[in-house]
C-alpha positions as CSV (number, residue, x, y, z in Angstrom):
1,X,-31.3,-28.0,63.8
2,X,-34.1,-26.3,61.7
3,X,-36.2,-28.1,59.9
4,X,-38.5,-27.1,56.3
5,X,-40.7,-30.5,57.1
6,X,-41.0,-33.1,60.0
7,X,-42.3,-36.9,59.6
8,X,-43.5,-38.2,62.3
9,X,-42.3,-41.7,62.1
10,X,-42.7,-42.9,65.8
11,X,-43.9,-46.4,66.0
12,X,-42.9,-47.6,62.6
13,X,-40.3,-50.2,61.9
14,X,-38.0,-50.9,59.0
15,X,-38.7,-50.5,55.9
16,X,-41.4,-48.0,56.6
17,X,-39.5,-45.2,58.1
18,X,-37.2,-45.3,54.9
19,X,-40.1,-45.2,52.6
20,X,-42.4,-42.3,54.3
21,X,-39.1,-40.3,54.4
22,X,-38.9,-40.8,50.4
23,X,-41.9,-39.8,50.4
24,X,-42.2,-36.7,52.4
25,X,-38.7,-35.7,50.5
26,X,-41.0,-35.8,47.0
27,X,-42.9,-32.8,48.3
28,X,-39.7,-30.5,49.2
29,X,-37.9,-28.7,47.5
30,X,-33.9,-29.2,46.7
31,X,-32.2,-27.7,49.8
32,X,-34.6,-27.8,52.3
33,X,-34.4,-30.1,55.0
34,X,-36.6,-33.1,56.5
35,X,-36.7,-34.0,60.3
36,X,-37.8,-38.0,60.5
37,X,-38.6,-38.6,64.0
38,X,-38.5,-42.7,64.6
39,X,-37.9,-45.0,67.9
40,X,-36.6,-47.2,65.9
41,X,-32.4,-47.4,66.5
42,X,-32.5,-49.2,63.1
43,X,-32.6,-45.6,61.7
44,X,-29.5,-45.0,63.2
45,X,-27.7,-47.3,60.3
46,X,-30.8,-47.3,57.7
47,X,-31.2,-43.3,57.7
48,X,-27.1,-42.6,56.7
49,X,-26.8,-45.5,54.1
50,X,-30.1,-44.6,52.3
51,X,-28.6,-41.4,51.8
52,X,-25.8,-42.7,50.4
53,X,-27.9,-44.5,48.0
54,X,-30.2,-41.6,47.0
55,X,-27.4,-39.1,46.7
56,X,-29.5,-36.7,49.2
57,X,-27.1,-35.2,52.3
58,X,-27.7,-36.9,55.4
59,X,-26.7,-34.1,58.3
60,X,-27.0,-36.2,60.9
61,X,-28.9,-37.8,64.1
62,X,-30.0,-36.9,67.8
63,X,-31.0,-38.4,70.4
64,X,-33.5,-37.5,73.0
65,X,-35.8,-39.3,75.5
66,X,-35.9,-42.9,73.0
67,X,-36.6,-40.8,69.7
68,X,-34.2,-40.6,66.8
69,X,-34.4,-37.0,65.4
70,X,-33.0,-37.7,61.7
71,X,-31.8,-34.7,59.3
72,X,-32.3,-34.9,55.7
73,X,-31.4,-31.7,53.3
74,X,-33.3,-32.8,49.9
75,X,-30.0,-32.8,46.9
């Protein structure tokens, strides 16, 4: 999936993740999209219901070698 943005959130454990990834979404513009890269599997669960919360559109998670790829399109 193309991203507009990536966060680099490798090493960082709940809440941080969450709260760089509000963050970074300040600076975009609605209808791009945010990659949050984390090796935390918390993401997995924290990443989908934050987006709930926020009302942004979570499109979804991948997997690859112990690294979350997260997908956030700013709403």
């Amino acid at each position: 999936m193309k991203a507009d943005a990536t966060l680099d959130a490798v090493g960082l454990y709940c809440p941080l993740p969450i709260i760089k990834t509000a963050k970074a979404l300040a600076g975009l513009q609605t209808g791009e999209v945010l990659e949050v890269i984390a090796d935390d599997p918390g993401i997995q669960k924290d990443m989908p219901d934050w987006c709930q919360n926020t009302g942004n559109e979570f499109l979804g998670i991948e997997e690859e070698d112990g690294e979350y790829h997260a997908f956030i399109r700013k709403v």
